[in-house]
C-alpha positions as CSV (number, residue, x, y, z in Angstrom):
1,X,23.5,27.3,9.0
2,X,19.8,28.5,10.3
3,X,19.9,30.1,13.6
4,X,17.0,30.0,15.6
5,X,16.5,32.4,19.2
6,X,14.1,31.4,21.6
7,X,13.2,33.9,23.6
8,X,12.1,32.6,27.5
9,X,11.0,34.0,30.5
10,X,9.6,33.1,33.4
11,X,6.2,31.8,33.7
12,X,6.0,30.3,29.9
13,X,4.8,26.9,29.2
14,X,7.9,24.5,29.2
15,X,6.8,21.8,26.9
16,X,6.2,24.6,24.5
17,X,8.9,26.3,24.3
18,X,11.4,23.1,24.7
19,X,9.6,20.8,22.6
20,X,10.3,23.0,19.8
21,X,13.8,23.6,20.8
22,X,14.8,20.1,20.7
23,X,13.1,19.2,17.2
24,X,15.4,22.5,15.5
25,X,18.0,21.0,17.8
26,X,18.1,17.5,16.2
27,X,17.7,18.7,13.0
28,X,21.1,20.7,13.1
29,X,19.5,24.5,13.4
30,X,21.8,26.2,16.3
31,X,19.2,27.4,18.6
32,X,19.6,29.2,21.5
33,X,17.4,29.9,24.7
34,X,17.7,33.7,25.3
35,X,16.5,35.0,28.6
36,X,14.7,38.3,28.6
37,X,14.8,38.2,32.6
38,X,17.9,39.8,33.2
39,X,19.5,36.2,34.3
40,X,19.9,32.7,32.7
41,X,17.6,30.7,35.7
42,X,14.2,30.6,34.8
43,X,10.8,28.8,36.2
44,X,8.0,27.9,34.3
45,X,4.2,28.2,34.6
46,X,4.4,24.6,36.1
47,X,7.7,25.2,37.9
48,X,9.8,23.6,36.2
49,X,13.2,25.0,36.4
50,X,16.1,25.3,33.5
51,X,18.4,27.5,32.8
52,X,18.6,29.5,29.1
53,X,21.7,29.5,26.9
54,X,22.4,33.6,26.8
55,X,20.8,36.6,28.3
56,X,18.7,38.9,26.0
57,X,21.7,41.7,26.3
58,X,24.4,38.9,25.2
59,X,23.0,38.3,21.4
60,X,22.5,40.3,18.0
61,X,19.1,39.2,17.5
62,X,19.4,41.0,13.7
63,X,22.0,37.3,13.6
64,X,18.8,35.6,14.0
65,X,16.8,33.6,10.8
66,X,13.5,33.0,13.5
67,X,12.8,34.7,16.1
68,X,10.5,32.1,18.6
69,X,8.2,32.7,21.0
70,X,6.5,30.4,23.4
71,X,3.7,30.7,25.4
72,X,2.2,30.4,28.9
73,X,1.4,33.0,31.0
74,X,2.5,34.9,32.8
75,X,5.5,33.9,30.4
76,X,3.7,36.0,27.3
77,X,3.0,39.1,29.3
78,X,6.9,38.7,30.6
79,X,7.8,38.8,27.0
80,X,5.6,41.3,25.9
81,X,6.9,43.7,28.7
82,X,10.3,43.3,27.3
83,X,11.5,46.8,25.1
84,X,14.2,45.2,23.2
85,X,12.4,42.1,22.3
86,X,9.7,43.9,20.9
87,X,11.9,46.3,19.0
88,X,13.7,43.1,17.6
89,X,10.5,41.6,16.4
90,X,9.4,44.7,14.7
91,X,13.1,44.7,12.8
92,X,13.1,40.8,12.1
93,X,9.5,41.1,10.7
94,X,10.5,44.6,8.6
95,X,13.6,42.6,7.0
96,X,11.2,39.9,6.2
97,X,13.3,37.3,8.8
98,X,10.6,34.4,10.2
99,X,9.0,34.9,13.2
100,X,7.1,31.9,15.2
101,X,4.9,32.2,18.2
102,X,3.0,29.5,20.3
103,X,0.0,29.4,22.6
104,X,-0.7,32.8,24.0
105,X,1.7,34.2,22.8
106,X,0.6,34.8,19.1
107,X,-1.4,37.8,20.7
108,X,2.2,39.7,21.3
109,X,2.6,39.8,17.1
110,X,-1.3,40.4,17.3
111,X,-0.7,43.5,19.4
112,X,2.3,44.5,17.6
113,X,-0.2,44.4,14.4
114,X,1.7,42.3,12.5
115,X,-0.9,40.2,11.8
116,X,-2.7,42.1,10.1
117,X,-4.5,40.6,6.9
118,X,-2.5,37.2,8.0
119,X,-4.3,33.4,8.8
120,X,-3.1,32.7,12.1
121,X,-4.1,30.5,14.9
122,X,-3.6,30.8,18.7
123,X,-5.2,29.5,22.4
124,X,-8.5,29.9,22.9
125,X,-9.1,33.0,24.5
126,X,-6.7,35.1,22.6
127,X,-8.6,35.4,19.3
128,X,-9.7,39.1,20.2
129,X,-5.5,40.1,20.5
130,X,-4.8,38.8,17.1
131,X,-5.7,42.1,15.7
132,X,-6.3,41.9,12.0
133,X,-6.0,38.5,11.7
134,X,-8.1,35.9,10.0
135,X,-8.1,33.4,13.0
136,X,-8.2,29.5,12.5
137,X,-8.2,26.2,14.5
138,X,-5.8,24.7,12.5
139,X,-2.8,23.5,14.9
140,X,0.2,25.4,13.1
141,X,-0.4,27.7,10.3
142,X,2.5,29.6,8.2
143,X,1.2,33.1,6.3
144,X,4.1,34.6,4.7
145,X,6.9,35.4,7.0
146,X,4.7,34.1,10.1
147,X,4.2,31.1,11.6
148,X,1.5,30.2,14.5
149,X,0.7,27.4,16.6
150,X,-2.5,26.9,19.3
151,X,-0.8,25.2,21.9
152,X,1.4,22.4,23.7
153,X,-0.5,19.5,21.4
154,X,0.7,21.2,18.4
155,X,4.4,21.8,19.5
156,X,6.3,18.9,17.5
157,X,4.3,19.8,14.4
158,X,5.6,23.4,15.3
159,X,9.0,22.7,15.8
160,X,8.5,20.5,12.4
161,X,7.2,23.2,10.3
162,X,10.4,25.7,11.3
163,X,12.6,23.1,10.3
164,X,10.7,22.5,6.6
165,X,10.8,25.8,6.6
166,X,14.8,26.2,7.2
167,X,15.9,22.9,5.9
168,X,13.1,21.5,3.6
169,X,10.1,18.9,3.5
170,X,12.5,15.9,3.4
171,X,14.9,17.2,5.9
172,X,11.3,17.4,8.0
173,X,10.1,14.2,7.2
174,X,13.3,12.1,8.1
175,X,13.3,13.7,11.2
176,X,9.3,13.1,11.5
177,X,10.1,9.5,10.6
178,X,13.5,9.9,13.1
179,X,11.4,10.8,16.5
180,X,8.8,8.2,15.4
181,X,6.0,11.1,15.1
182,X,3.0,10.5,12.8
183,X,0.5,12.9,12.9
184,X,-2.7,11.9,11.7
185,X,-4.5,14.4,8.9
């Protein structure tokens, strides 16, 4: 089975982050809110409280097939302060495991330069952090081992793309055709 951690903190964009959750969710990939903030409650940029599954120091994130990120801020710079989480991301990313990142929060890999040479896309106003990377507007784009979204409109078809990516284009479009979603191309 696909394991999925998403890492939260306080201050990210909700929506984002849960949006996504509940899509690998209903699709059967175990996913688990991981709290980098030292404890499980945490508030979002629009105060919106919930509490996460585990704390950062609980998991073995090498047990992980994606490593997520969502976005918001300050939720990105919370997560971009975090040691450990960045450490994991370098392994996960070395080992060739899937990382996904959201919003603002595309800038942390940008930063990290593992972009480098990639497509990626991100909120306007981060282009300059993806460092490396050829930037596009498209709403979700997967390069390699990588996959980036530009924000809270694009979250389902996020959450879609990890699950075709873990289970497969028909497991993704029965659960397209499931939550009612059609996105118009």
């Amino acid at each position: 089975m696909s394991k999925v951690f998403a890492f939260v903190a306080d201050g990210l964009e909700e929506v984002e982050c849960l949006a996504v959750v509940d899509v690998l969710r209903r699709s059967g990939v175990d996913t688990e809110l991981v709290s980098v903030m030292g404890r499980k409650d945490i508030t979002g940029a629009h105060r919106i409280h919930f509490q996460a599954d585990v704390l950062f120091e609980e998991v073995n994130t090498d047990e992980a097939d994606v490593l997520f990120l969502p976005g918001g801020m300050p939720g990105t710079s919370n997560l971009k302060a975090h040691e450990g989480l960045s450490e994991a991301i370098c392994r996960a990313n070395k080992q060739g495991r899937r990382l996904a990142a959201i919003c603002a929060a595309p800038s942390i890999l940008g930063e990290m330069d593992l972009l480098k040479g990639r497509t990626a896309t991100c909120y306007p106003g981060f282009e300059d952090m993806l460092h490396g990377a050829s930037h596009t507007l498209q709403g979700v784009v997967t390069d390699g081992n990588i996959t980036t979204a530009r924000g809270l409109g694009y979250a389902l078809d996020l959450g879609l793309e990890l699950v075709r990516l873990l289970l497969g284009s028909q497991h993704a479009a029965g659960l397209r055709a499931a939550i009612q979603y059609n996105q118009a191309k």
